[in-house]
N, C-alpha and C positions, 0 to 999 in steps of 0.2 A: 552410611545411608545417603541415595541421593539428595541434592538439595531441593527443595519446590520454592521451585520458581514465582509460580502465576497464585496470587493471594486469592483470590475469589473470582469469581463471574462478575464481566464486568457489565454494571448497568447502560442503559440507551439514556445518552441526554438529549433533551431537546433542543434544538435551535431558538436561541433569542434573536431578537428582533435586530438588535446590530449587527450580527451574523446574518440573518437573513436581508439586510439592506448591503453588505457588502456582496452574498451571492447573487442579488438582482444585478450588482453596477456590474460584474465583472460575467453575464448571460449565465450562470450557473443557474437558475431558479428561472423555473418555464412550465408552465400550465401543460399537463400530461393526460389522456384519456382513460388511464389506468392507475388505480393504486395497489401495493402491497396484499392491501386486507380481500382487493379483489379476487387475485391470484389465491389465496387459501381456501376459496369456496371449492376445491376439486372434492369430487365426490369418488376418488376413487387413483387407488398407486402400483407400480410393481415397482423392484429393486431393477438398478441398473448397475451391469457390471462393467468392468471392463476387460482386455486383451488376454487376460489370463484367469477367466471367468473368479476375479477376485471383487467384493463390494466393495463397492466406489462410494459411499455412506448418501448417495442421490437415487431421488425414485422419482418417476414418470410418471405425470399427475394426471388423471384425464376428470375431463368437466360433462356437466348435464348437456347434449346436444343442443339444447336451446342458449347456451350461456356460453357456448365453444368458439362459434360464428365471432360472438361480440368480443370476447375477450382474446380472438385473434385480429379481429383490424383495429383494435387499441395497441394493441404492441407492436405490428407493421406503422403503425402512425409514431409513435414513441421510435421505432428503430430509424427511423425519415429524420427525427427531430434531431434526432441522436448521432447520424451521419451524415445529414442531409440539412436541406431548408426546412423540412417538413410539409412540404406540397404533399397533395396525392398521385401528382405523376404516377408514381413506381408502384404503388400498393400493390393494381394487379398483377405487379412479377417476382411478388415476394409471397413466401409461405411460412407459415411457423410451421416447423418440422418438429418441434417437442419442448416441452415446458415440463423442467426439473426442478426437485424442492431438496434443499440439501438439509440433512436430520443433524449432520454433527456441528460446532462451532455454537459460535454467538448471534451471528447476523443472520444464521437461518435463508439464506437468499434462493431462489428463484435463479435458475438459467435458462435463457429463452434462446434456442436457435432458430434462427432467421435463413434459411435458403431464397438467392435467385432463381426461381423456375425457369430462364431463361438459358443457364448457362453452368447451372447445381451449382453454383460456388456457394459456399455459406459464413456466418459469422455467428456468432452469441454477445448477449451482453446479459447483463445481472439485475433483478429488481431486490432491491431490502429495506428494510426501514430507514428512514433518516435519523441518523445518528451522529449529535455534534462533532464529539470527537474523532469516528473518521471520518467526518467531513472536510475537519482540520485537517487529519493527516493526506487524504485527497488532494487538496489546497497548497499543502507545504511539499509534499511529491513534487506535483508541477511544478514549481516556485523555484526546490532546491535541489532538487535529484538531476540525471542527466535524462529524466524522460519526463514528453507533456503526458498527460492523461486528460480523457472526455468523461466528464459524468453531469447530470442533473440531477438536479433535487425539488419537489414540489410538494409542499404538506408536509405530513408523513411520511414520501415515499423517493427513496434514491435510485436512479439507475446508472449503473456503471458498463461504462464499454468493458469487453473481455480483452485481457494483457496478456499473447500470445509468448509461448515458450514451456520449457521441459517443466513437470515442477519439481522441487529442488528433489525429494525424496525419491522419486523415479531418473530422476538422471545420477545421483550420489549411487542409487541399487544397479543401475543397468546401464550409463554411458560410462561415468568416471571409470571404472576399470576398463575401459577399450581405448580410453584417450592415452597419447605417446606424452614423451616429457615433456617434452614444449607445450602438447595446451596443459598436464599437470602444472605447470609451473606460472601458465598464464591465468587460471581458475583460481588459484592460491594468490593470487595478485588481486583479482576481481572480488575473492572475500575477502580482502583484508579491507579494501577501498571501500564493500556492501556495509562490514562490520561498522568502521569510522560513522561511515555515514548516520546509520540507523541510531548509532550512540550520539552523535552531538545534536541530531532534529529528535531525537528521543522519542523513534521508532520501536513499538516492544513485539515480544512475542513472533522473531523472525525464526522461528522452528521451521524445515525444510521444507514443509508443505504448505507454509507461507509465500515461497516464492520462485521464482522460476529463473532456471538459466537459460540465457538465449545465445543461440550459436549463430553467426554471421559466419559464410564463406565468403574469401578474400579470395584472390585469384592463386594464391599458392599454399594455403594453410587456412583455420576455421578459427577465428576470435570467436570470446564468451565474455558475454553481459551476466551479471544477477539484479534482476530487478524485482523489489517487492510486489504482491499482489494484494496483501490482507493489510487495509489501514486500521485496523477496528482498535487497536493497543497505542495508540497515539495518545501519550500524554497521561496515560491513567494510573499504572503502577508506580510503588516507588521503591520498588528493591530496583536498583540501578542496573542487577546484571540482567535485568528481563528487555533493556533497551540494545545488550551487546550481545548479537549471536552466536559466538563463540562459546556463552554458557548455557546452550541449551543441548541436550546429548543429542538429538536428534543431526547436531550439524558436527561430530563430533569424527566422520573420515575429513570435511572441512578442514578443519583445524588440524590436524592430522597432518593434510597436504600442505598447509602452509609449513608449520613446524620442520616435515620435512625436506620442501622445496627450496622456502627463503630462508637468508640470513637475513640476523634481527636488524642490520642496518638498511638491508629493503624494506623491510617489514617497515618502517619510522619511516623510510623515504615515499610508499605508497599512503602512510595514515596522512602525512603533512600535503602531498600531492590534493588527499582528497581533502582536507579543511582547506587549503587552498579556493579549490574549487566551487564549496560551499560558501566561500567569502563572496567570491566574484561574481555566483549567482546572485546573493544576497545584494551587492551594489549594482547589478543588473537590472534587478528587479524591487529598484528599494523603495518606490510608493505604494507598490500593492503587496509586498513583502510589511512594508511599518501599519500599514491597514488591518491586513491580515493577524498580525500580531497583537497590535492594540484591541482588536475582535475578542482573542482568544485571553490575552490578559483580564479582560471585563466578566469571561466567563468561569464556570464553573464546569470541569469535566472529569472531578474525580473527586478523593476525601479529604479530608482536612488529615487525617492519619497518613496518606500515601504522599500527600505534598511535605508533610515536614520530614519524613523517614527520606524522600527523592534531593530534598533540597540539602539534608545535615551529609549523605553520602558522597550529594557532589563537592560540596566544601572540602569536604577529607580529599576528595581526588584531583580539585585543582586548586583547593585554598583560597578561592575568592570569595570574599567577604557580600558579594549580593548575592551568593544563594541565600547564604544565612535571613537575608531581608526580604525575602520573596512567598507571599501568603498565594499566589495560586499559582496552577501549574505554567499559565502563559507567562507570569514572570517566567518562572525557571529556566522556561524555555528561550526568552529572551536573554537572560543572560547566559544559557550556554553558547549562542548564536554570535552573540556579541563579544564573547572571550576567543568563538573563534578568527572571527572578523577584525576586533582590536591586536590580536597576534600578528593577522595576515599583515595589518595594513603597518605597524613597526616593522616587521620585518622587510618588507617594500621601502619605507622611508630610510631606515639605516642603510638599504643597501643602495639607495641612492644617493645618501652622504656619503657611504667609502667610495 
């Protein structure tokens, strides 16, 4: 029998007050003309599908005419804030083209597209509740991943820019068998490097339709990215394999492709490439990185059950003795962070003594 993974539905924490003074200093927290709770007043949905008239689990929300007007120049205003100064310069050359509510997930979010009338080009971004812990994972993305990310949060209510690319489950169904061995071989690179990562900033629930591969053409061949889209599993569970995507079936041709592609001595020379990495951000970025932490250290974004089960697994898997001392999950996470950072920087020092 499969294993289940994901223990329950996870709750929405709210932002405490040190959380929300480090999102003021760092322009994350900005007075917005729309909230969440506004968007839910649609009086009316149909299903939207997509390419291969399959449901897409999002429906197309329409409002009382008198409430449509208003609740489209609060979101051209929010989309200005959001990629712009937020002047009203541009209002008149932007259109909401459609406001979608997604039924399946946790965060339940809102996607709003936004068209130039000027020139049809368009964009989306996301409204959903404010929710601590992926605010953290938001925060720690930017921080420690190889991509920034734009979002606000005001009240209640987040908005998140849209993170362009294939999502994992439609490119795994309909690109990966047409790609040749060279990107097979490069894709199997990229999750071994997505996997490391998501495990040591203990990123959970990267199931395929979590996140998206991005292909870049180069002038002779196509690199691929995978970058997360879904923060909401940041920090919450504490079965360990819900942080490394390799255990979830869903990414299971993935794994498949590395097994087959690499040998296990690439496989250990991309995991160390990407802690490396993570180190270097982390001394990059180590005032608002030790801010950030000592935030999430103070708080509270999961159970007292899932921290002691998160922290006794990680002790068995690297045997350091301050999981074992660590009563919330922003310890945990500080000392996974710092086992990887204390490795990088010995290994730098010795090899500067040989």
């Amino acid at each position: 029998m499969e294993e289940k993974l994901m223990s329950q539905k996870k709750p929405a924490f709210p932002v405490n007050e040190r959380f929300n003074r480090y999102l003021q200093k760092y322009n994350r927290n900005t007075k917005i003309p729309v909230f969440y709770d506004d968007l839910l007043r649609f009086s009316g949905s149909v299903v939207v599908y997509d390419q291969h008239d399959e449901d897409t689990f999002w429906v197309r929300c329409y409002y009382p005419e008198f409430e449509r007007v208003e609740i489209d120049n609060s979101l051209k205003k929010v989309y200005t804030i959001l990629h712009s100064d937020g002047s009203d310069d541009s209002l008149n050359y932007l259109n909401v083209d459609a406001i979608d509510y997604c039924t399946f997930g946790n965060s339940k979010p809102f996607r709003i597209k936004v068209r130039n009338i000027l020139n049809d080009s368009f964009t989306y971004f996301y409204v959903k509740k404010a929710d601590a812990s992926r605010l953290y994972g938001l925060e720690f993305e930017h921080l420690l991943s190889p991509h920034r990310i734009n979002f606000l949060v005001y009240k209640d209510t987040l908005i998140e820019e849209h993170i362009a690319g294939i999502p994992g489950d439609v490119f795994i169904e309909d690109h990966l068998p047409k790609c040749d061995l060279r990107a097979q071989t490069q894709i199997a690179k990229q999750f071994v490097k997505f996997n490391e990562r998501c495990t040591v900033r203990l990123l959970g629930d990267m199931r395929s339709y979590n996140y998206v591969v991005i292909p870049t053409h180069d002038f002779d061949h196509v690199e691929y990215q995978i970058r997360a889209i879904d923060f909401d599993q940041q920090c919450f569970e504490g079965n360990l394999k819900v942080y490394r995507p390799q255990f979830f079936k869903e990414n299971f041709q993935m794994v498949q492709l590395v097994s087959d592609k690499l040998e296990n001595s690439s496989i250990e020379q991309y995991r160390k490439e990407e802690r490396s990495l993570l180190a270097k951000r982390m001394i990059n970025t180590q005032s608002r990185y030790k801010e950030l932490i000592r935030c999430m250290i103070n708080d509270h974004v999961s159970t007292k059950d899932n921290v002691k089960m998160l922290r006794n697994q990680l002790y068995a898997f690297s045997k350091d003795m301050k999981f074992k001392r660590a009563s919330t999950m922003g310890q945990i996470l500080r000392t996974a962070l710092d086992f990887v950072r204390r490795n990088y920087e010995n290994v730098n020092t010795q090899r500067m003594l040989d």
